[in-house]
FILO-624571 format. One record per residue: z, x, y of N, C-alpha, C, O in turn; residue number from 1. Coordinates in steps of 0.1 Angstrom, whole numbers. Each point is the difference from the previous one (the first is absolute). Layout:
# residues N
<<Z X Y> <Z X Y> <Z X Y> <Z X Y> NUM>
...
***
This chain:
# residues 305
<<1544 35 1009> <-3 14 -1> <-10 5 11> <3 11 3> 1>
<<-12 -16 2> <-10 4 3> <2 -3 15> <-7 4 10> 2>
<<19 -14 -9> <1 -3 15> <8 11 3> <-1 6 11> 3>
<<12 -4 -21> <9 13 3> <-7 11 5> <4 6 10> 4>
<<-13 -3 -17> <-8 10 5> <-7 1 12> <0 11 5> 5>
<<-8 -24 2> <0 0 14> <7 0 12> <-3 2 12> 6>
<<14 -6 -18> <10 -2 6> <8 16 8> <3 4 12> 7>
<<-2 2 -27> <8 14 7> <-12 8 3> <3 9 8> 8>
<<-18 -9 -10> <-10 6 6> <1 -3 13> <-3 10 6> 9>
<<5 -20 2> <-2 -7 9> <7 16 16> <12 4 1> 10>
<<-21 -1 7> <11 10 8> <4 16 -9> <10 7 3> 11>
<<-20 -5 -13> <1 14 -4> <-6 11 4> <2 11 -4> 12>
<<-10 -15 17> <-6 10 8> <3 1 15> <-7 4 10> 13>
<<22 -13 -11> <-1 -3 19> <1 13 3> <-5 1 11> 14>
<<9 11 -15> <8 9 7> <-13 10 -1> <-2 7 10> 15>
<<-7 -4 -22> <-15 5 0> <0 3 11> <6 -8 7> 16>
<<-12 21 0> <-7 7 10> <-13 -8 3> <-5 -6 -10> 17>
<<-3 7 23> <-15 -11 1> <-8 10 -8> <-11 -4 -4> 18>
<<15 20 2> <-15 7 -6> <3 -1 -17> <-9 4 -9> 19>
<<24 -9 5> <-1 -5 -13> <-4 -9 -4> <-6 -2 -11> 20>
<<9 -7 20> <-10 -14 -2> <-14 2 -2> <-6 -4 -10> 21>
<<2 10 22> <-17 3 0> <-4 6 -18> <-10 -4 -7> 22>
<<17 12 3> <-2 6 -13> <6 -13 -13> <-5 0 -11> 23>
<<14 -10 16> <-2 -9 -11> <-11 -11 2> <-9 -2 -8> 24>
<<12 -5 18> <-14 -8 1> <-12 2 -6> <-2 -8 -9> 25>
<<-8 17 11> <-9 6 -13> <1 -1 -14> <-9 -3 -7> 26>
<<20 4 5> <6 -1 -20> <-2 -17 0> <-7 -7 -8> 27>
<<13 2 18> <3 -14 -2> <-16 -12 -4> <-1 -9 -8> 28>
<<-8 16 17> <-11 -3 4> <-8 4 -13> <-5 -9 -7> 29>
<<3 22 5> <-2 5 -16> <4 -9 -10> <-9 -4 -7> 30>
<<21 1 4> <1 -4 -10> <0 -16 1> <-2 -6 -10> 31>
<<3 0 20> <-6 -14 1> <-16 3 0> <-5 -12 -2> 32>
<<-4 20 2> <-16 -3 -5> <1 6 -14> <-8 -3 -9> 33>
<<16 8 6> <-2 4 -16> <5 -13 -4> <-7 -9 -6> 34>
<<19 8 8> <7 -17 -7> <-15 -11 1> <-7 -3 -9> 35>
<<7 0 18> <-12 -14 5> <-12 3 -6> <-5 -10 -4> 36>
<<0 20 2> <-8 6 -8> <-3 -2 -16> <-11 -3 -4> 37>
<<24 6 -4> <1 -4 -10> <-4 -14 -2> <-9 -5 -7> 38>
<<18 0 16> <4 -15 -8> <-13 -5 5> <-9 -3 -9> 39>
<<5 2 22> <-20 -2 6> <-10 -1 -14> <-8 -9 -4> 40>
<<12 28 -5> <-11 -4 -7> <2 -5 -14> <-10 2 -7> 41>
<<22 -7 3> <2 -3 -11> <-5 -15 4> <-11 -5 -5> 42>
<<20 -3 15> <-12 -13 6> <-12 -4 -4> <-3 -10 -6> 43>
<<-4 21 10> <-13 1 6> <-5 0 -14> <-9 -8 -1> 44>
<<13 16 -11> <-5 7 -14> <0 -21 -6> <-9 -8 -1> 45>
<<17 8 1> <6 -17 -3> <-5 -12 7> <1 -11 -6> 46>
<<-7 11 18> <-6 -14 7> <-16 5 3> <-9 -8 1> 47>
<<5 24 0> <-14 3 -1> <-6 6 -10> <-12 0 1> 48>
<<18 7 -12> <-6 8 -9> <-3 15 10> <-9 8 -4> 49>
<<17 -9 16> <-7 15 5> <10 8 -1> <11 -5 3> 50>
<<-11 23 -7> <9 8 0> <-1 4 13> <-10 0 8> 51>
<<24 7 -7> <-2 8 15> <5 13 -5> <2 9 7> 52>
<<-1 -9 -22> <6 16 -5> <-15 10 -7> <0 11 -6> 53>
<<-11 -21 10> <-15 11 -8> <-3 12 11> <7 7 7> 54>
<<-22 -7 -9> <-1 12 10> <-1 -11 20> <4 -10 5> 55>
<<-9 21 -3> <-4 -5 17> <-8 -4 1> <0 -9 9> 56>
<<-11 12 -15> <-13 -8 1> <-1 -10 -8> <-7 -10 4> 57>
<<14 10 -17> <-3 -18 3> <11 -8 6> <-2 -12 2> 58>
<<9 17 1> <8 -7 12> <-2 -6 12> <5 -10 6> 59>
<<-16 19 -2> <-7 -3 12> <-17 -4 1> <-8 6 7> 60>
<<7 -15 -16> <-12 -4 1> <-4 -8 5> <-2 -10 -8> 61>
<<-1 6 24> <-3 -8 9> <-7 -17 -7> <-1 -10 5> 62>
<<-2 14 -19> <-13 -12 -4> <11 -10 -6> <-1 -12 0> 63>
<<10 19 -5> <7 -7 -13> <9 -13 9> <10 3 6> 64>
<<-14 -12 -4> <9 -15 7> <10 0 -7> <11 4 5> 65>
<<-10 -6 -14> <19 -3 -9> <5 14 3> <12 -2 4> 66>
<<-13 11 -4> <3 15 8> <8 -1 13> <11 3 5> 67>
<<-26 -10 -1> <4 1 20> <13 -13 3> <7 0 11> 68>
<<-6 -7 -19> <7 -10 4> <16 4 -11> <10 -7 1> 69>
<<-9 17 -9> <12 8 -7> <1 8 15> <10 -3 6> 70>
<<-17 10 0> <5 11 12> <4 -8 9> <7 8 6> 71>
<<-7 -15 -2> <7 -12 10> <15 0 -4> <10 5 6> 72>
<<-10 -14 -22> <13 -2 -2> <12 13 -1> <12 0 -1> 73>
<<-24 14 1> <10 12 -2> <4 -1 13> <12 -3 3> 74>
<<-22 4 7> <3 1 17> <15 -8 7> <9 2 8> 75>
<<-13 -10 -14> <13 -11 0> <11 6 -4> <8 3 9> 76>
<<-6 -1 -24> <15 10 -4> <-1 12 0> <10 6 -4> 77>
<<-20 2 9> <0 11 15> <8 3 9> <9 9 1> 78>
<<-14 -22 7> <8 1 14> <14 -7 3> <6 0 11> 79>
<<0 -7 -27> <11 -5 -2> <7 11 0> <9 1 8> 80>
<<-10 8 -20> <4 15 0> <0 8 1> <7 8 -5> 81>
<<-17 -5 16> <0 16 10> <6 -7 15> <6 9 7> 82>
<<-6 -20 -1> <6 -5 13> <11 -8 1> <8 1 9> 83>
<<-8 -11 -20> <8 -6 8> <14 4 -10> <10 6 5> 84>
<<-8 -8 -22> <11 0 -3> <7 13 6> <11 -1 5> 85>
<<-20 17 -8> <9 11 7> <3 -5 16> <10 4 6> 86>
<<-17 -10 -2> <10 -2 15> <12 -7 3> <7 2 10> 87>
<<-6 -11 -21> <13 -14 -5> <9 10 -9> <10 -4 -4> 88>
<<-13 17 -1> <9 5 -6> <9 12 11> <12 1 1> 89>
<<-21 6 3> <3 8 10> <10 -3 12> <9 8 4> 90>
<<-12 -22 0> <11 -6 11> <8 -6 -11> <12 2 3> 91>
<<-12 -6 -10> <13 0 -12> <10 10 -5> <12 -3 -1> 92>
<<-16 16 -4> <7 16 0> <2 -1 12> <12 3 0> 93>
<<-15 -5 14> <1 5 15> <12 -10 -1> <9 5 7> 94>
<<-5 -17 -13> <10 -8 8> <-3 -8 9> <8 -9 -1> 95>
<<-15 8 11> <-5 -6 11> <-6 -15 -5> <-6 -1 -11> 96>
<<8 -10 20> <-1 -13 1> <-20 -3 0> <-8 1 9> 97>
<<6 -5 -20> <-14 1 -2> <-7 -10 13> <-8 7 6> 98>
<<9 -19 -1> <-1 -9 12> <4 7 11> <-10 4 6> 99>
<<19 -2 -1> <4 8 8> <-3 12 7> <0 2 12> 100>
<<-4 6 -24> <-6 19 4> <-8 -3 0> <-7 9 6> 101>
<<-4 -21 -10> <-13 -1 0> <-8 -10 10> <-13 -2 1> 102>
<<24 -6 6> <1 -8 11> <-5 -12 -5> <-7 -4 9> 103>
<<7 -5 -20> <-8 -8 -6> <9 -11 4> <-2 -11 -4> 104>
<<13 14 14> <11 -15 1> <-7 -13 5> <4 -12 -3> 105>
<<-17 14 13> <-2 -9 6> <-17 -11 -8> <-7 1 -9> 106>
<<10 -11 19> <-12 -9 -4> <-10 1 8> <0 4 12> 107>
<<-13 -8 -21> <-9 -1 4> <-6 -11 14> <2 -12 -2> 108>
<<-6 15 12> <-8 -14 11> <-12 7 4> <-3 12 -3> 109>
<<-3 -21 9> <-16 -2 4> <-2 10 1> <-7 8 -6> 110>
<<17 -6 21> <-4 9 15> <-4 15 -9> <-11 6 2> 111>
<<18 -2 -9> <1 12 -1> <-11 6 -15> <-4 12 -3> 112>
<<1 -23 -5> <-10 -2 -11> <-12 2 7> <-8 9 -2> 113>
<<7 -19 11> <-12 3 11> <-6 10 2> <-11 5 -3> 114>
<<21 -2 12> <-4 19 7> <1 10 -11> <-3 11 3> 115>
<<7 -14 -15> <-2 13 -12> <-18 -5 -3> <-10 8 -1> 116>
<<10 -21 2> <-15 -1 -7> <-6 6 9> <-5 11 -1> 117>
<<6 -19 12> <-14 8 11> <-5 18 0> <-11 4 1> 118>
<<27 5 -1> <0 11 -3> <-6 5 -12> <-4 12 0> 119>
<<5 -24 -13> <-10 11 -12> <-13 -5 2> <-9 6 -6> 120>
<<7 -16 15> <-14 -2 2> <-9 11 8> <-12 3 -1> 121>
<<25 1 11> <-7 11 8> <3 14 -8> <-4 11 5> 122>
<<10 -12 -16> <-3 15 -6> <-9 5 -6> <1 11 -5> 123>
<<-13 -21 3> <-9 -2 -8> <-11 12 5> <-3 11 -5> 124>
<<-4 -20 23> <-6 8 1> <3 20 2> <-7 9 -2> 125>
<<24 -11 8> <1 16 1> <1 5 -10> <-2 12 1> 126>
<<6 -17 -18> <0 11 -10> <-15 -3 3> <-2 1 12> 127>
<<-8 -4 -19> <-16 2 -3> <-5 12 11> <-9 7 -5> 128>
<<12 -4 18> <0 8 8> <5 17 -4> <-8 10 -2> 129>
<<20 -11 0> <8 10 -4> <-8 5 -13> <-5 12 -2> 130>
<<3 -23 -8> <-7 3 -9> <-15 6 1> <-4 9 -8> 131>
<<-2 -15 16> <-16 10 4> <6 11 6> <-9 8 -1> 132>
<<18 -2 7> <5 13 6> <2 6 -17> <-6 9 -5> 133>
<<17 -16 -1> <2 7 -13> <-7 2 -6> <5 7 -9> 134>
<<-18 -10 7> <-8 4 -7> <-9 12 6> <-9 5 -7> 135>
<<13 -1 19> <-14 10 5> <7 15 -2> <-6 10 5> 136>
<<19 -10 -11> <7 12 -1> <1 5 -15> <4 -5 -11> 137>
<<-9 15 14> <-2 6 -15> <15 3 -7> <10 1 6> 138>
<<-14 0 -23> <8 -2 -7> <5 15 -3> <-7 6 -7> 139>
<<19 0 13> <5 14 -2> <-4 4 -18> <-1 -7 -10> 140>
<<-1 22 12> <-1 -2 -17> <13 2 -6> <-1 0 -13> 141>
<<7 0 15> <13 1 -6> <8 -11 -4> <10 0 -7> 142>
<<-17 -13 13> <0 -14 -7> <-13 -10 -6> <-1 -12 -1> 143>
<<-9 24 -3> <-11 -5 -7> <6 -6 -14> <-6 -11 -1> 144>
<<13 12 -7> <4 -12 -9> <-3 -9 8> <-10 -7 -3> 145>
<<15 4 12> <1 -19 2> <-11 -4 0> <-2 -13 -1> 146>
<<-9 23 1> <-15 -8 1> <4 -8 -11> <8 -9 3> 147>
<<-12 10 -15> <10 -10 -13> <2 -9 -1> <-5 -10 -4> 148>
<<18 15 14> <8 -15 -2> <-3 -10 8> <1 -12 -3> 149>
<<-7 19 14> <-4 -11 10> <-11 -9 -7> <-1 -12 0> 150>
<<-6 20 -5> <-13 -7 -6> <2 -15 -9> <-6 -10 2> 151>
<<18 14 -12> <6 -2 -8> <2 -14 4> <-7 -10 -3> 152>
<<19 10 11> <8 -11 11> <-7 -9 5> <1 -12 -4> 153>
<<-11 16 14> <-11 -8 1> <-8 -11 -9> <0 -12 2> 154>
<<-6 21 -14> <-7 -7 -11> <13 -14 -5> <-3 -12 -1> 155>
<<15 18 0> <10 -11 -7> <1 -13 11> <0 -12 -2> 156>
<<0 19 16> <3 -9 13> <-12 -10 -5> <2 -11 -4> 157>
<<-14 15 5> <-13 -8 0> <2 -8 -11> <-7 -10 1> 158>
<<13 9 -11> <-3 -5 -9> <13 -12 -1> <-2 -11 -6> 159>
<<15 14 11> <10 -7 -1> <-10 -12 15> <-2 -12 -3> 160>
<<0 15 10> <-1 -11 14> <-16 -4 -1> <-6 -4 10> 161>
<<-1 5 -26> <-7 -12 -5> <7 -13 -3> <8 -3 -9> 162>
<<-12 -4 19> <6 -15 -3> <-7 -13 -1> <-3 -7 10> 163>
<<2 5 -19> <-13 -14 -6> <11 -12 3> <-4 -10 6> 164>
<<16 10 -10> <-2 -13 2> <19 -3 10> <7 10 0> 165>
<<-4 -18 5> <11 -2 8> <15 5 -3> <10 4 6> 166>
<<-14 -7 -26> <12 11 -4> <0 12 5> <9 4 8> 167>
<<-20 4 -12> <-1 16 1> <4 2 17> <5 11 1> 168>
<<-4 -19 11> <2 -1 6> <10 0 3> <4 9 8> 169>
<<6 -21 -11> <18 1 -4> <4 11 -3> <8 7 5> 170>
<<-16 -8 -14> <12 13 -7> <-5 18 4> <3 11 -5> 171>
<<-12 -15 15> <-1 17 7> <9 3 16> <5 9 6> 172>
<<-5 -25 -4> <11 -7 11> <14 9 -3> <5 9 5> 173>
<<-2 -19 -18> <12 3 -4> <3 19 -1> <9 4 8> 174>
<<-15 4 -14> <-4 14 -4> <-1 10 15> <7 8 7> 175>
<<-18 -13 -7> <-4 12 11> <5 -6 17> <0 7 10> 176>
<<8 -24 -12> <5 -1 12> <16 -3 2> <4 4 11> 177>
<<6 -12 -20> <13 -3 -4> <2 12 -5> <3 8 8> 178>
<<-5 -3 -24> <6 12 -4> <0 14 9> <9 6 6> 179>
<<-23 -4 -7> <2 14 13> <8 3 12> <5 11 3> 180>
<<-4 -24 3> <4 1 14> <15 0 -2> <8 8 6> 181>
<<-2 -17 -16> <17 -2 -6> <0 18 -1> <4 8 8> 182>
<<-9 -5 -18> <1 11 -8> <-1 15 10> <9 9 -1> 183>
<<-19 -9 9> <-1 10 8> <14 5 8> <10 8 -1> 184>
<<-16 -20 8> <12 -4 12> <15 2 -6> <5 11 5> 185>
<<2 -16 -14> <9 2 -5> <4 16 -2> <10 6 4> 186>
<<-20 -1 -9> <1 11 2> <-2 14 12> <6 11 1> 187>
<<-13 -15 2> <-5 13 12> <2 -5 12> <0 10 8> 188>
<<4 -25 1> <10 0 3> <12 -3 4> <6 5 9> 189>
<<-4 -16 -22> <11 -3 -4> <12 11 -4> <11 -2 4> 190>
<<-16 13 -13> <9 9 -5> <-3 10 9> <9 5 7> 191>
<<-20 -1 -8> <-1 14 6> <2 6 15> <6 10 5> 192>
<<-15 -23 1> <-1 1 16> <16 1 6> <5 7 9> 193>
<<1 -17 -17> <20 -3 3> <6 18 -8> <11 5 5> 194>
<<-17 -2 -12> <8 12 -5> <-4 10 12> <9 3 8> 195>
<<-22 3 -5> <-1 9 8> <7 -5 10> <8 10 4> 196>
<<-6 -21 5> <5 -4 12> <16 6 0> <3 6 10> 197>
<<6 -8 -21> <9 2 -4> <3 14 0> <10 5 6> 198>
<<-20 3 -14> <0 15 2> <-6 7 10> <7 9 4> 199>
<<-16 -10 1> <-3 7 15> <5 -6 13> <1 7 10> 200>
<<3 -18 -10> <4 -11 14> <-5 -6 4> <5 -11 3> 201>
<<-19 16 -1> <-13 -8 5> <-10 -9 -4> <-9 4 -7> 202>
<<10 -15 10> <-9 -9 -4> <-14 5 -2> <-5 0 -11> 203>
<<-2 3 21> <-12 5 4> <-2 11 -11> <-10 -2 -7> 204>
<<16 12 4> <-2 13 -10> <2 -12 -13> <-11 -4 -4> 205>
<<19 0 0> <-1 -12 -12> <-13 -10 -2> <-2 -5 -11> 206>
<<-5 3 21> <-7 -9 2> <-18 7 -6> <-9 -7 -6> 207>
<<8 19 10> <-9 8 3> <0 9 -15> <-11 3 -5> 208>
<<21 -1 0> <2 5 -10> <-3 -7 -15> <-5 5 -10> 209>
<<12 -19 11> <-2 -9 -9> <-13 -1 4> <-6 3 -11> 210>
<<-2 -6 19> <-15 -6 2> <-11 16 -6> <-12 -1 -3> 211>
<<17 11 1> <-5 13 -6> <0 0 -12> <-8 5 -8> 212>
<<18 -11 6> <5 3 -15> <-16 -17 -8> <-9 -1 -9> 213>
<<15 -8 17> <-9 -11 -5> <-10 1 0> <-6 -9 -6> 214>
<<-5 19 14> <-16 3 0> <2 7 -11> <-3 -8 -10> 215>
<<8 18 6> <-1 14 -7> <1 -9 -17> <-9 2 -8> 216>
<<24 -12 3> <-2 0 -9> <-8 -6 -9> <1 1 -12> 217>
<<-13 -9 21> <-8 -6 -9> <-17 10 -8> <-8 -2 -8> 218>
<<11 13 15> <-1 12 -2> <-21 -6 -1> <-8 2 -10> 219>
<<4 -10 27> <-11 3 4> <0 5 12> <8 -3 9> 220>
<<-20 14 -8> <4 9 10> <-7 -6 10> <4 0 11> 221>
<<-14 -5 -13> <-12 -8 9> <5 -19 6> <-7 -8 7> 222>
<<19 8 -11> <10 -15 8> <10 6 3> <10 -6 2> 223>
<<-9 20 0> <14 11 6> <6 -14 12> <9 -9 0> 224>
<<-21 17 9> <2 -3 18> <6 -20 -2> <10 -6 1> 225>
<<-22 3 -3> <5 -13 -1> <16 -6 -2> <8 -4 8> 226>
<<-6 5 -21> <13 1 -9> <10 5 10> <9 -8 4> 227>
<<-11 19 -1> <14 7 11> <1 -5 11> <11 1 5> 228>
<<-23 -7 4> <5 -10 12> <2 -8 1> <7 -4 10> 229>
<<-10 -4 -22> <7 -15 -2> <8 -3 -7> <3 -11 1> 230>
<<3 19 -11> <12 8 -6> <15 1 11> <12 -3 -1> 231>
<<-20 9 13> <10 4 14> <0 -14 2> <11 -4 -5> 232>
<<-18 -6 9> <-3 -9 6> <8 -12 -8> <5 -10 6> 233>
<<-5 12 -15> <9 -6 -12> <12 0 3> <7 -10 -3> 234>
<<-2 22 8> <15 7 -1> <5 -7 12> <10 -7 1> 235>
<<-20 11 13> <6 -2 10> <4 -19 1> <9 -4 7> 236>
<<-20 -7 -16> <5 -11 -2> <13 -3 -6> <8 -8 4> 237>
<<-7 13 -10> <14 4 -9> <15 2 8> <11 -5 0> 238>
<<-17 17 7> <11 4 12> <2 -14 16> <9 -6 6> 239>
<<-21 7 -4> <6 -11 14> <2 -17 -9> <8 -8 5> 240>
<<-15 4 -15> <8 -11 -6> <14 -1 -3> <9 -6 5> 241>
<<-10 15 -12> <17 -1 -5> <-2 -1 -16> <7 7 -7> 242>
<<-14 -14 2> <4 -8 -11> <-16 5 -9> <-11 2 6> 243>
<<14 0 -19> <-11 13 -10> <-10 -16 -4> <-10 4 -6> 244>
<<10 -15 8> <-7 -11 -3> <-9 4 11> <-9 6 -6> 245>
<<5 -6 19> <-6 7 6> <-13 4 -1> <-11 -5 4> 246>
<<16 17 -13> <-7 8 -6> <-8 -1 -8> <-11 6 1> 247>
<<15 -15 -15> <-5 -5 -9> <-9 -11 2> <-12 -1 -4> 248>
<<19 -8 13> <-12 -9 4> <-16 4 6> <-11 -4 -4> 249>
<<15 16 14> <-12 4 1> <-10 9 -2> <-11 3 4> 250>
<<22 4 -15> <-5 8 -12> <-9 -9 -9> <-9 4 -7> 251>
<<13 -18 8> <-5 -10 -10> <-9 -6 6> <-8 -4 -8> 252>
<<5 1 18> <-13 -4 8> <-8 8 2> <-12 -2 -3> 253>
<<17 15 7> <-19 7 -1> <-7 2 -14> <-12 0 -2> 254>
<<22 1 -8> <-3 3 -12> <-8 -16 -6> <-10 -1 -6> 255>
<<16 -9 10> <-5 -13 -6> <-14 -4 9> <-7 -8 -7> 256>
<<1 10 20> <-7 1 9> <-15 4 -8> <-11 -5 -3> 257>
<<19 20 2> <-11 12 -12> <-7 -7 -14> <-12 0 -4> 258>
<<23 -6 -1> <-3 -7 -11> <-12 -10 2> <-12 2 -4> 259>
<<19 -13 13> <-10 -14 6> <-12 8 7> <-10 -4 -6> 260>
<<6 12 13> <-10 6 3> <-13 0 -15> <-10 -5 -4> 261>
<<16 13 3> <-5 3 -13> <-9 -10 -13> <-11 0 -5> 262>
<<25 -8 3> <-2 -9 -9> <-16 -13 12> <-10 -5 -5> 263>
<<14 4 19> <-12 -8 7> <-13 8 -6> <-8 -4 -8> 264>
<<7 20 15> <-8 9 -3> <-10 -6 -12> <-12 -5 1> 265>
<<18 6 -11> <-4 -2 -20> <-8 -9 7> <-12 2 4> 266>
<<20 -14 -4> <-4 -14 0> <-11 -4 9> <-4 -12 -1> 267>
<<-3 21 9> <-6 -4 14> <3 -3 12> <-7 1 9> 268>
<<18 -6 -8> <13 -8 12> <-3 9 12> <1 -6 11> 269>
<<-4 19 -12> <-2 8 9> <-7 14 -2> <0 6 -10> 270>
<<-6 -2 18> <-9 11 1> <4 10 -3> <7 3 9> 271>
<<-8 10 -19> <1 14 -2> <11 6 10> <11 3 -3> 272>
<<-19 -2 18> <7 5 9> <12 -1 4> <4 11 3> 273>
<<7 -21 -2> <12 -3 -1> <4 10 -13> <12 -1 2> 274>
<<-13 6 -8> <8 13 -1> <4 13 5> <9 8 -1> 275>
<<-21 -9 10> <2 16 12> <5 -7 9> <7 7 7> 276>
<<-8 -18 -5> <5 -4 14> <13 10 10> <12 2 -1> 277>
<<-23 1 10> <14 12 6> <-9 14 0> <1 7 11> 278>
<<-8 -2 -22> <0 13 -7> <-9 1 15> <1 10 6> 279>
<<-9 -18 0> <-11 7 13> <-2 -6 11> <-10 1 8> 280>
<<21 -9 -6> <-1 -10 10> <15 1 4> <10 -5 -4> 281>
<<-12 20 20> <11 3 3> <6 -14 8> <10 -6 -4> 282>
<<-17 1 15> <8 -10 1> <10 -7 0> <9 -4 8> 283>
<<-14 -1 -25> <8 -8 -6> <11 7 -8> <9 -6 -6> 284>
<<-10 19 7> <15 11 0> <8 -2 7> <11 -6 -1> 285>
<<-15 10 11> <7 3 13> <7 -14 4> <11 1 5> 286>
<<-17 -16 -8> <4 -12 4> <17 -2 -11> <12 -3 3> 287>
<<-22 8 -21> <12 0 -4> <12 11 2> <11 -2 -6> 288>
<<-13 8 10> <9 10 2> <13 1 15> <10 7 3> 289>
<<-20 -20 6> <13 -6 8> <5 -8 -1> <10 -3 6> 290>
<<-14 -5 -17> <5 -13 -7> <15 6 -8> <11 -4 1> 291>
<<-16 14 -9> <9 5 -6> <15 3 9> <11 -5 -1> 292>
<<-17 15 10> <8 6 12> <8 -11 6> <12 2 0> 293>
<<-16 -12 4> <6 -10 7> <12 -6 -9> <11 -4 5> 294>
<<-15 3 -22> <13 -10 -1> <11 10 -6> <12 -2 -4> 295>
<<-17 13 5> <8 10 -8> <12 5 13> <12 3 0> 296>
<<-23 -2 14> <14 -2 13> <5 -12 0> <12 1 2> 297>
<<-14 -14 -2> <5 -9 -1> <11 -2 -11> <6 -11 -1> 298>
<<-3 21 -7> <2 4 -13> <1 -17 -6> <7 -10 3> 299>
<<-16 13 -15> <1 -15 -8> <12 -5 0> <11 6 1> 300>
<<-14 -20 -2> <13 -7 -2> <6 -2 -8> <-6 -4 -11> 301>
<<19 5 12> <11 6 -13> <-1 -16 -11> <4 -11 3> 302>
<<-10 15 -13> <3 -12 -10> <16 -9 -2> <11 3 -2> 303>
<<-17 -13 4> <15 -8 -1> <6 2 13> <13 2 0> 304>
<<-19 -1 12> <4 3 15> <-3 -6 8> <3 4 11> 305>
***
């Protein structure tokens, strides 16, 4: 029964307009964080004793450990159900060859793992850069909420990338570097970046657009700039590779980079400073920013190539 049902769903939206799409994608995404949601906190009620149906403040009480380690496992069936299943459903109604539209045919080798690492190593210092610019521009009042949330986000960020011991480490690896980067990527531009390309013609307007859309929805106004250049920067790997692994890989290296930083940070391994690294030392901008330039004309090398 239930295969039957995938089955004739399969190709129910080939014929959808791209601005119908645009208007279902959203439902899809909605209702995969309402779905993931549920089931997250019925989990969570069951393996932590923590609700996620009380008020907000005790929800968000930075102190509570069996709390902080329940918001992880939500984060997890989160980002299962706002990124990636609506995106495995969407090219499912669309009909389209999930490997294929998403270029995932090829294998992984060195050459090209290589040059994704070096590049999230060099995106390091230009977000921290972008980010001290982001921060010296005042906050319109017409987006004063986000003071909030931002605050908010922050407090949870600080508290999830306490890491005492090699687990907590693993498993922020896994989270904030495997899930995110699958999950993102998959979506913004795996689905999206290929949809606009599709509906306007242009790579570059797809590329630019998806990277707008990816600052804007994490809905911090002060990692705007950052987010949207290497968002672009993201897209454009995506585009001269060929293949959306690419992307993910080095969606997955700066993010896992951030992590290991951090986690030395705690531990002593390394000094405070290595988190601005970049934010005042044009320099070593400008160094990374031909590093970048360079392999991005060389255009990376196509995985499995």
């Amino acid at each position: 029964m239930a295969l039957n049902i995938v089955q004739k769903s399969k190709g129910i939206w080939a014929s959808k307009s791209y601005s119908s799409l645009i208007y279902f994608l959203p439902i899809l995404i909605l209702g995969g964080l309402v779905f993931s949601h549920i089931i997250g906190a019925f989990i969570c009620q069951f393996l932590f004793d923590v609700s996620f149906f009380s008020s907000t403040q005790d929800v968000f009480d930075p102190q509570n450990k069996k709390l902080i380690d329940a918001m992880k496992l939500m984060q997890f069936f989160n980002a299962i159900g706002v990124f990636i299943v609506p995106s495995i459903l969407f090219l499912h109604f669309r009909g389209v060859s999930f490997y294929t539209y998403l270029k995932l045919n090829s294998s992984v080798y060195v050459k090209g793992v290589l040059s994704i690492f070096i590049m999230a190593l060099a995106m390091i210092p230009v977000a921290n850069f972008l980010g001290a610019l982001n921060a010296m521009l005042p906050l319109p009042e017409f987006l004063s909420f986000l003071k909030e949330i931002e605050a908010q986000t922050l407090l949870i960020t600080e508290q999830f990338l306490v890491m005492d011991t090699l687990i907590d480490l693993l498993l922020m690896l896994g989270l904030i570097g495997f899930i995110a980067a699958v999950g993102e990527e998959l979506l913004f531009r795996g689905v999206l970046q290929n949809l606009f390309q599709e509906w306007f013609g242009s790579p570059h307007i797809a590329i630019w657009l998806t990277a707008f859309l990816f600052s804007v929805i994490h809905l911090q106004y002060h990692a705007v700039l950052p987010r949207f250049v290497l968002g672009a920067l993201i897209g454009y790997v995506y585009l001269n590779s060929g293949n959306l692994r690419s992307a993910m890989l080095l969606h997955f290296f700066y993010n896992s980079t951030l992590v290991l930083l951090t986690f030395f940070i705690q531990h002593d391994g390394l000094d405070t400073s290595w988190e601005e690294v970049g934010s005042e030392g044009l320099m070593l901008v400008l160094i990374s920013v031909l590093v970048l330039g360079v392999l991005l004309l060389r255009r990376i090398p196509k995985i499995g190539a």
